[in-house]
C-alpha positions in Angstrom: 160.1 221.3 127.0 163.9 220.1 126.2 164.1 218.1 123.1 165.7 214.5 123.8 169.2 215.8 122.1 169.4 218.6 124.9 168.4 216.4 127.4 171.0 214.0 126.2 173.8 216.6 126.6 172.9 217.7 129.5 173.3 214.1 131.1 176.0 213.6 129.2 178.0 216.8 130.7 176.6 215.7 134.1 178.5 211.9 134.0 181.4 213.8 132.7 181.5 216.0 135.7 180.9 213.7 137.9 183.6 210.8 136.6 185.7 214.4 136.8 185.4 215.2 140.4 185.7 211.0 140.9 189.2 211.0 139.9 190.0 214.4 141.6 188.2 213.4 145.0 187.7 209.8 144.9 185.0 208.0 147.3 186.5 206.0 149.5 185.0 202.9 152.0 184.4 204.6 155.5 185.6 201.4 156.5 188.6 200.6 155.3 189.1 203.5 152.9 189.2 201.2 149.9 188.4 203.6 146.9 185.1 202.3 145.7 183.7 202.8 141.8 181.0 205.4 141.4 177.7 204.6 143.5 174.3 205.1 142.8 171.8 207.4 144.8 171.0 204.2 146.8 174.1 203.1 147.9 176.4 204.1 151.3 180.2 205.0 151.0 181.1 201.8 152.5 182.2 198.7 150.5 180.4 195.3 150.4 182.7 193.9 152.6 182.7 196.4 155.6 178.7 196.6 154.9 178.6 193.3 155.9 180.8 193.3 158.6 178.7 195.9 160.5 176.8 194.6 163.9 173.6 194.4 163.2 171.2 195.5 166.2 167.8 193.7 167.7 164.7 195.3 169.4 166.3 194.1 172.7 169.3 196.3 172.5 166.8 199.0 172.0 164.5 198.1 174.7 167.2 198.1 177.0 169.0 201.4 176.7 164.6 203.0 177.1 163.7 200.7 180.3 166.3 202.6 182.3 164.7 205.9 181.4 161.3 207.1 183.7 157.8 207.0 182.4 158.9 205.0 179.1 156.3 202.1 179.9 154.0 202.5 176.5 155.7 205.1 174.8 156.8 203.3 171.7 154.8 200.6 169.5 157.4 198.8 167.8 161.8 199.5 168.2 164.0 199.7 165.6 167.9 200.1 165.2 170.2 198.9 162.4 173.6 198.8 163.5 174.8 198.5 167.2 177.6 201.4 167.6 181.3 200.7 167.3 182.4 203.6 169.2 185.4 204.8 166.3 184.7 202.5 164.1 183.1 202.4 160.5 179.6 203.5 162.1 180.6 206.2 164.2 182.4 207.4 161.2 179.6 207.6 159.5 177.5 209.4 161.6 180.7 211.9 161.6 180.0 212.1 158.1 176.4 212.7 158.3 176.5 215.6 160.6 179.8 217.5 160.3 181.1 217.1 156.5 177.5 218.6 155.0 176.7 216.1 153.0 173.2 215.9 153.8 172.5 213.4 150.5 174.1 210.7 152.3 171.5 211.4 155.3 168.9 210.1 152.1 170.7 207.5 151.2 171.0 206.2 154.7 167.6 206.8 155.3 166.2 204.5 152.2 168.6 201.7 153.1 167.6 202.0 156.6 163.6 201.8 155.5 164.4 198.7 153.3 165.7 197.0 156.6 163.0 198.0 158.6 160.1 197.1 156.1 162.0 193.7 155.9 161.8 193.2 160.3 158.2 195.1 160.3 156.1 193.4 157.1 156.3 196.7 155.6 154.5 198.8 158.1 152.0 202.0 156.9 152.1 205.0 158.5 150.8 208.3 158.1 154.1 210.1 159.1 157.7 210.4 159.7 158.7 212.8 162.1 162.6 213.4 162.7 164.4 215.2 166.0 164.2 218.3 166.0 167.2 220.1 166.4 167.9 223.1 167.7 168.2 226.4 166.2 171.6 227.4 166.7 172.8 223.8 165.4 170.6 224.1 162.9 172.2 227.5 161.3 176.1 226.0 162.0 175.4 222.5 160.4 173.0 224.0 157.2 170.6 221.2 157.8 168.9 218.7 160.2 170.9 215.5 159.1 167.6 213.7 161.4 165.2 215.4 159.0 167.4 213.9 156.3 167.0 210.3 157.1 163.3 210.7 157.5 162.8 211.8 153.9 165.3 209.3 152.8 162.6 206.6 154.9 159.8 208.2 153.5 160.7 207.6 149.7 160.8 204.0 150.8 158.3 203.2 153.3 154.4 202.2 152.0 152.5 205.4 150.6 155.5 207.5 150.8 154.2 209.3 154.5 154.3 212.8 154.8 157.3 214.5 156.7 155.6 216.9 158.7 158.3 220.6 159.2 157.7 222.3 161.8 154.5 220.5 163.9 157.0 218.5 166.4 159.3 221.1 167.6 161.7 222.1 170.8 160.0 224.4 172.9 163.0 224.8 175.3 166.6 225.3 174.4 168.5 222.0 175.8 172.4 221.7 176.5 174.2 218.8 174.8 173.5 215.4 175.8 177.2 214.4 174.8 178.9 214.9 178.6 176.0 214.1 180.6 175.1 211.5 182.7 171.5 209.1 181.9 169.3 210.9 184.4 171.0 214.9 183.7 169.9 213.8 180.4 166.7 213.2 181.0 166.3 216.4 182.7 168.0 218.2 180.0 165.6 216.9 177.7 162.2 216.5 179.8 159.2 218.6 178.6 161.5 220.2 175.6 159.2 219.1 172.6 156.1 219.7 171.8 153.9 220.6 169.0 153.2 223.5 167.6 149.3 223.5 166.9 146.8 221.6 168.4 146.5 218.2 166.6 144.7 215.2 166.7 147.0 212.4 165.9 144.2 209.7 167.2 144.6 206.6 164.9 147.7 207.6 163.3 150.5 205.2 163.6 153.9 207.9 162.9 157.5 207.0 163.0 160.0 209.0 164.7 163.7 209.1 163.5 167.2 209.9 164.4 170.4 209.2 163.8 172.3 207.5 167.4 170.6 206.0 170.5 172.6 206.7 173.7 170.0 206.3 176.8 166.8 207.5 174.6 166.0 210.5 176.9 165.5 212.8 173.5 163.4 210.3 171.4 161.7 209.6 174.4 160.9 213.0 175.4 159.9 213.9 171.6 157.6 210.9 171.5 155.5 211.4 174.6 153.7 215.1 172.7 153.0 213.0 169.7 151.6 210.0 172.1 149.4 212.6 173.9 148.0 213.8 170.2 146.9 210.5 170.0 149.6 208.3 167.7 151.2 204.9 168.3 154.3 206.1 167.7 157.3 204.1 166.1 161.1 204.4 166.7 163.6 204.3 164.3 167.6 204.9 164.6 170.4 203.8 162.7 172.5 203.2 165.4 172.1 202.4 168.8 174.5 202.4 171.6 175.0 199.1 173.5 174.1 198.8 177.4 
């Protein structure tokens, strides 16, 4: 076991480094690109300012974008989104962050501020789960990691009992196109019957949340919930961002 000078050093050498690579590649506000001091494990690159400038969403924003979707009637227990989109804005450069500059700690980070917010709507719900989108192989292997998965670990050092992140259970059983260029209803075909799980499970009685990063028309949250509603679970829904109708 280190001794409490080593361990001193060796936090010591890691502040140096990272005051080091501060002033070499300083943070900067997604927002308005203000360079911000150093910031904790628990805190986005975006200054208080922008933070608090960012449009916060409601369940009805949510409920809105899934009613236009078929057989959604039941699917999901209670709604959740943070922020409403601004379409190249501070949020949409954020979720550029997330998935194509491989920084998959600010997925955690993002996922822990988001669970704060939502304990705060929901009275601090318990569940026995968090399950994120899967994504899809190929994407997978090009990005290095699932930045969904990310935020769901993130939510799960936060949320009540710390709930289990099941890998590999909920998983695409189909490959699917992108949903970027297609309409609502091709997406919902795109994405219809494309999860499932992997081994027979009884989810009866378990109340599981399912995470991922933006809300367009819900065809992919919807069509990963409906396996885990058939195991059993009231399922939960949980995004950062969702787009407005």
């Amino acid at each position: 076991m280190p001794n409490k000078s080593t361990t001193g050093l060796v936090d010591g050498a890691r502040s140096l480094l990272r005051a080091t690579v501060g002033l070499i590649y300083p943070t900067l506000c997604l927002g308005c690109e203000v360079r911000l001091p150093e910031i904790t494990d628990d805190e986005l690159p975006i200054c208080p300012a922008c933070l608090r400038r960012l449009p916060r969403a409601t369940t009805g924003q949510v409920s809105k974008r899934l009613v236009r979707l078929p057989d959604t009637a039941g699917v999901f227990n209670e709604l959740f989104a943070l922020w409403v989109f601004d379409e190249g804005g501070t949020i949409q450069r954020l979720q550029h962050a997330l998935k194509y500059q491989n920084r998959p700690q600010l997925g955690e980070r993002l996922g822990r501020y988001m669970a704060g917010a939502l304990n705060g709507e929901f009275g601090h719900p318990l569940y026995d789960a968090v399950f994120p989108i899967p994504l899809a192989r190929r994407r997978q292997l090009e990005r290095g990691y699932n930045q969904s998965r990310r935020l769901a670990l993130g939510m799960a050092e936060v949320l009540n009992d710390h709930p289990d992140v099941p890998q590999g259970l909920l998983v695409r059983t189909r490959a699917t196109r992108s949903q970027t260029n297609l309409s609502r209803a091709k997406r919902w075909i795109n994405v219809s019957g494309a999860f499932g799980l992997a081994e027979t499970t009884d989810l009866t009685n378990h109340r599981v949340l399912l995470v991922d990063d933006i809300l367009t028309t819900g065809a992919t949250m919807t069509a990963a919930a409906l396996p885990l509603r058939e195991a059993g679970a009231m399922v939960d829904l949980a995004v950062f961002a969702v787009v407005a109708v």
